[in-house]
N, C-alpha and C positions, 0 to 999 in steps of 0.2 A: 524434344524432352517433355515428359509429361507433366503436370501441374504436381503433381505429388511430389515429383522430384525434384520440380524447382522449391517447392516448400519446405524438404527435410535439407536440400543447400541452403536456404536462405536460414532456415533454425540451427544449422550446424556453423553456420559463420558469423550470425549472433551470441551464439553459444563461448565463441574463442574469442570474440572480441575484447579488449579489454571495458572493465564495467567503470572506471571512473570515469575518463577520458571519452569512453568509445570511438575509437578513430584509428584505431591501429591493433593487430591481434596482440592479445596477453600471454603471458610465458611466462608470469610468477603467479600464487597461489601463496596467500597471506596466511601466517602459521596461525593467527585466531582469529578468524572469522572467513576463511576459504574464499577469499572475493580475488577474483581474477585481476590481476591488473601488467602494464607493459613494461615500467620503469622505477628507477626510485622518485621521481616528481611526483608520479602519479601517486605511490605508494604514501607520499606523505603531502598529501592535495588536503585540503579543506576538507572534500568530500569524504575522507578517509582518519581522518582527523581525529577523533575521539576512539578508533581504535590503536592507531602511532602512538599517539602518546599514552595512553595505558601501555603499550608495547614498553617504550620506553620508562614509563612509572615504576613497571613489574623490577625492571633494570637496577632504577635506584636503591630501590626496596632492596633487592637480593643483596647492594654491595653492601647499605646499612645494616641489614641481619648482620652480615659476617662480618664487620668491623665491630655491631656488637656483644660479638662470641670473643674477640681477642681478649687476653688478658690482662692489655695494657691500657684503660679506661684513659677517658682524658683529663681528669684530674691527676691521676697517677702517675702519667706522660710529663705533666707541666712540673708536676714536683724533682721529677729527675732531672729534667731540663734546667732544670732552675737550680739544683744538687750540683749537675757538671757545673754549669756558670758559674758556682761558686768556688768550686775545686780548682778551675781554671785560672781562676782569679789570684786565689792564693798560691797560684805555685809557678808566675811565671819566671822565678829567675833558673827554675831546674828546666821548667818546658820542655828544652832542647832537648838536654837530656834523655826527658823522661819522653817525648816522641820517638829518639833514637833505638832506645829500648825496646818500645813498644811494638815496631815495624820488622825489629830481630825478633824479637818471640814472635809475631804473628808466620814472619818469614819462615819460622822456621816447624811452626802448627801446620803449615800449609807443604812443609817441604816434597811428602809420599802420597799428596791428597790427587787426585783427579778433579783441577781445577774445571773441566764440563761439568763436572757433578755438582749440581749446589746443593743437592742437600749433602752432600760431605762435604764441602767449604762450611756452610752453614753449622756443622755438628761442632766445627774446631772453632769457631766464634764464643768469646767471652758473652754472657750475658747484655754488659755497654754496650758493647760493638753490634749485637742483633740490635738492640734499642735504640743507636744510631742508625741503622741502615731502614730499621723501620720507619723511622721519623723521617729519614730523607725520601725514603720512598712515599711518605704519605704527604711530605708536602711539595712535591715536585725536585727539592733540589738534586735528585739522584743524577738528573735529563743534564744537570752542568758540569758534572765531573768528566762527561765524554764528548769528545770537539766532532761539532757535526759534518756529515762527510758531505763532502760534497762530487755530485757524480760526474763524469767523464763526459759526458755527453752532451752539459751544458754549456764545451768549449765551440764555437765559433769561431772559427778563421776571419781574420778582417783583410779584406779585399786590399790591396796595394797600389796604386794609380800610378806613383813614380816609383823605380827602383834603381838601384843605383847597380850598375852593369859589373863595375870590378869588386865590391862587397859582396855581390851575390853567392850564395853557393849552393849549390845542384845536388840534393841528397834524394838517392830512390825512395828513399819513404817520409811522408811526411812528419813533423816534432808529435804531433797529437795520436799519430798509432802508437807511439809507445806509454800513454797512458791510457789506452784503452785494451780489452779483450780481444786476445789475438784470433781473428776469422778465421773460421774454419773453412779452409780452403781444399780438401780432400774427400768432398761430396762432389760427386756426380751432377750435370745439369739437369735440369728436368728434361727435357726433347731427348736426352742421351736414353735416360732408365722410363721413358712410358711417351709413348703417342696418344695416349687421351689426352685430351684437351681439358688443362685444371677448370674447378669450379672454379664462379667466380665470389662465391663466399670464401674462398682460402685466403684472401687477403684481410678479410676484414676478422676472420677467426684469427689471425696470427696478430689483428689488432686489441683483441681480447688476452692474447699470452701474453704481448706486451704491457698491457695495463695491470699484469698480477704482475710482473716482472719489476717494474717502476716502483710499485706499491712495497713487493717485499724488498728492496734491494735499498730500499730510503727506512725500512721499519727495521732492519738487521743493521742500517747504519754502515753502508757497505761491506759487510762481515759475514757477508752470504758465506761464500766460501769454507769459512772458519767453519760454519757450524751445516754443512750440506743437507743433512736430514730435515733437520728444521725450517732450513729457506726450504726449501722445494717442496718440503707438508702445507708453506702457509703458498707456495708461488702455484700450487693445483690443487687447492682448496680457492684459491679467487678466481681462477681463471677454469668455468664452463666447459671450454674447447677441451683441455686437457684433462679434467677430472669425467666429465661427461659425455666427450665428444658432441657438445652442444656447436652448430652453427649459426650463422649469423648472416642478416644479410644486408646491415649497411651500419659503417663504423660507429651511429649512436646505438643501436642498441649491444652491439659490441662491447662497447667502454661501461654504457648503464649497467651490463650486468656484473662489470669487475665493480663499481661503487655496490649495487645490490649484496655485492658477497660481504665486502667490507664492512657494512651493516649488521649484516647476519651476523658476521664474528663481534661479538663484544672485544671480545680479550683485544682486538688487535686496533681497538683505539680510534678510529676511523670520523674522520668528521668532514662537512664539506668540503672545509680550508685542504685536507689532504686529498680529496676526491681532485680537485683544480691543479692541484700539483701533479698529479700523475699523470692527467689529462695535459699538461703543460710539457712535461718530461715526456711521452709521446712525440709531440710536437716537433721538439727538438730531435729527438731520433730521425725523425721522419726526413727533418729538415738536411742532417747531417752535417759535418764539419765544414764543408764548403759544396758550391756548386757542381764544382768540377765531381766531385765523389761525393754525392749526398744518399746514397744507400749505405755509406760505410758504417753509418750506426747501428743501422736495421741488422745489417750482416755481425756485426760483434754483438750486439742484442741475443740475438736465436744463439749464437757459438757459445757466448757466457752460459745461457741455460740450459745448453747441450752438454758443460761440460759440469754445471751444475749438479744436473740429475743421473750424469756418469756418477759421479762421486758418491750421490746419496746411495747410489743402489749396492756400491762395495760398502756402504759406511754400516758401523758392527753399529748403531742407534736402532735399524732397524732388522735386524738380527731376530726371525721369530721366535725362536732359541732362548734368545736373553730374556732373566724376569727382570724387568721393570720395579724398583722398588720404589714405596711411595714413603719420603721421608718427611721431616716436620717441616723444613722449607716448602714443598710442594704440596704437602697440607695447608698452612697458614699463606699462602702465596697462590692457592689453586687458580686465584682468577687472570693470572699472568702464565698460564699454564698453557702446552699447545696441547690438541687433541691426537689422537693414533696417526702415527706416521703412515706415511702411502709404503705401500708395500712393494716388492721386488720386483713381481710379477705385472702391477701396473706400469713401476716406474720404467720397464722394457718397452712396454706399447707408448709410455710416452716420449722416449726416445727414439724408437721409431717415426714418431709421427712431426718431432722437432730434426730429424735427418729428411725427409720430405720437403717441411717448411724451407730447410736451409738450401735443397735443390731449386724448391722452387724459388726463392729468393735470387738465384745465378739466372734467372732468365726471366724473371718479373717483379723484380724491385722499382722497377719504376711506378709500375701500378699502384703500390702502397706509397711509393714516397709522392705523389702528387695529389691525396689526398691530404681535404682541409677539413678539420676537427670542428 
C-alpha cells in the first residue's frame, strides 16, 4: 500500500470517529453545531455540555412562549379555581344530582361524535370542562385518571421444586400464553426460504425494533392496538432499523440509538428513568417466561408488531385521500401532537422485513436471547 494511501485511510477513519469520546466511529451529527458523535452519553458529556443544554433551554423557552399565548393567564386560572371551590361548596346536598345530570348531557353531547377525534370531543366541551381538562393537564393529574398497564412480559414463571403428583394438571399450553400476543406461527423458517447465511447484525437490529416496541407500547399505555396508525408512527420513528434500514453491530449501540430518537422526539416525554425501563423490558423478553421456552417473548414481540403494522396499513388515519383537519384542540394542544403518519408504501417494506425477522427468529432465537444488556 503506498504512503498516500495509508494517509487518506488513516484521515477518513479520524474523520468518522466519534469527536467527544473518540474511541468508537460516530453515527449521529448534532442538529446545532454538526459534531459527530456515537451515543446519547456522549451527546450529553461535559465536553458537549453548553450546546445540550442550550438544546435543551431552546425547549423551555418554546413551551413557555406557548403557554404564554393561552388565554387562560394564571391569575385568571386561580380565580376560577377558587369560583368552582366555592360553587362546590355551596351545593353539596344537590351534588349527586347535579353530577348525575351533568354525565347524561355530556353523554349525550358526545353520543354521534367520533370519540378518535379530539378535536370533535373538544368542540362538544362546555367551556368549565375545557378549563378542567386544561388544569389537569397542566398539573399532571390527567396521568391518574388511567391505571397504569402493566405488560405481559414481566410475568416469570417460578420454578417448582416439589410438586404434588395427584394435584397436578397437564395442560398443552402454558397459564401465561393466554396473556400474551399470540405467535405467529405461519412463517416459513429461515434455512426453508434462503441458504444464505443471515448477518450477524440481524439480531441485534431486531434489538433496536425491540426497544421502539417497549418504548411505544408503555407510552400508548398498552392501547397500541386501539389506535394502529399512531403506535406504529411513534414504534418507526424510534426504531433506525425500520424507518431507515439502519444496522447495528453490537446490542449498545442498538438500544443507544432508540434512547437518541426518544430524545430527538420532545413530544414523546422521554427521560432517563424511561430509557432504563425499556432497556429493562428487553431484558425480560429476552429472558422469557421460563427456561424451558425463554424465546416465547421474543417471538410474541415481532407477532405483536407484525400485526401492528398490518393494521396501520388498512387503517383509513392514513388514507392519503383524507384531509386532515386542524381543529382548536390540535391547535392549543400541538405539542402533544404526532408528526405524519408512515405511509402505506413504507409500512409494506416494513412488514416484509418483520416476516424475515420472525423466520429468522424459528431458527435463531437463541442468539438473541443469550445476550446480556
Amino acid at each position: 500500500m503506498a504512503a498516500s494511501d495509508v494517509t487518506e485511510t488513516s484521515s477518513y477513519a479520524s474523520s468518522t470517529v466519534c469527536k467527544i469520546c473518540s474511541k468508537i466511529k460516530g453515527i449521529y451529527v448534532c442538529p446545532r453545531c454538526n459534531i459527530l458523535y456515537c451515543s446519547l452519553l456522549c451527546y450529553q458529556s461535559e465536553l458537549h455540555l453548553n450546546c445540550s443544554e442550550a438544546f435543551y433551554k431552546e425547549c423551555v423557552m418554546e413551551d413557555i412562549k406557548s403557554q404564554g399565548r393561552d388565554p387562560f393567564p394564571e391569575k385568571k386560572m386561580n380565580e376560577i379555581l377558587q369560583q368552582l371551590q366555592g360553587n362546590e361548596n355551596n351545593s353539596n346536598i344537590d351534588s349527586d344530582d347535579d353530577n348525575d345530570d351533568s354525565v347524561e348531557d355530556l353523554h349525550e353531547r358526545l353520543r354521534n361524535v367520533n370519540l378518535d377525534d379530539a378535536d370533535s370531543v373538544w368542540e362538544q366541551l362546555t367551556p368549565t370542562e375545557k378549563q378542567e381538562f386544561y388544569d389537569m393537564l397542566q398539573s399532571g393529574d390527567a396521568s391518574q385518571l388511567v391505571v397504569s398497564w402493566e405488560p405481559w412480559w414481566l410475568f416469570r414463571k417460578q420454578k417448582t421444586l416439589i410438586q404434588d403428583v395427584e394435584t397436578e394438571q397437564v395442560s398443552p399450553h402454558p397459564v401465561y400464553e393466554a396473556n400474551c400476543p399470540t405467535v405467529k406461527n405461519d412463517v416459513p423458517l429461515l434455512s426453508q426460504i434462503s441458504k444464505t447465511v443471515a448477518a450477524p447484525c440481524v439480531k441485534y437490529n431486531i434489538l433496536n425494533v425491540l426497544g421502539a416496541y417497549c418504548y411505544t407500547t408503555r407510552f400508548m399505555n398498552g392501547e397500541h392496538h386501539s389506535m394502529p396508525a399512531e403506535a406504529s408512527n411513534i414504534l418507526v420513528n424510534l426504531s433506525a432499523n425500520l424507518n431507515f434500514n439502519h444496522t447495528y453491530d453490537s446490542a449498545v449501540l442498538a438500544l443507544e440509538a432508540v434512547a437518541h430518537e426518544v430524545v430527538h422526539y420532545v413530544w414523546l416525554g422521554g427521560s432517563q428513568e424511561s430509557v432504563i425501563c425499556m432497556k429493562n423490558d428487553i431484558e425480560c423478553i429476552l429472558t422469557g417466561p421460563e427456561d424451558s421456552n425463554c424465546s416465547f417473548y421474543l417471538k410474541a414481540s415481532l407477532s405483536d408488531i407484525y400485526r401492528l403494522m398490518s393494521k396501520a396499513k388498512h387503517s383509513k388515519s392514513i388514507d392519503p385521500s383524507a384531509v386532515k383537519k386542524t381543529g382548536e384542540f390540535t391547535k392549543r394542544f400541538k405539542e402533544h401532537s404526532l408528526p405524519s403518519f408512515v405511509q402505506k408504501d413504507k409500512l409494506r417494506l416494513v412488514i416484509k422485513k418483520l416476516e424475515y425477522y420472525l423466520s429468522w427468529s424459528r431458527d435463531h432465537a437463541d442468539e438473541i436471547c443469550c445476550l446480556r444488556l
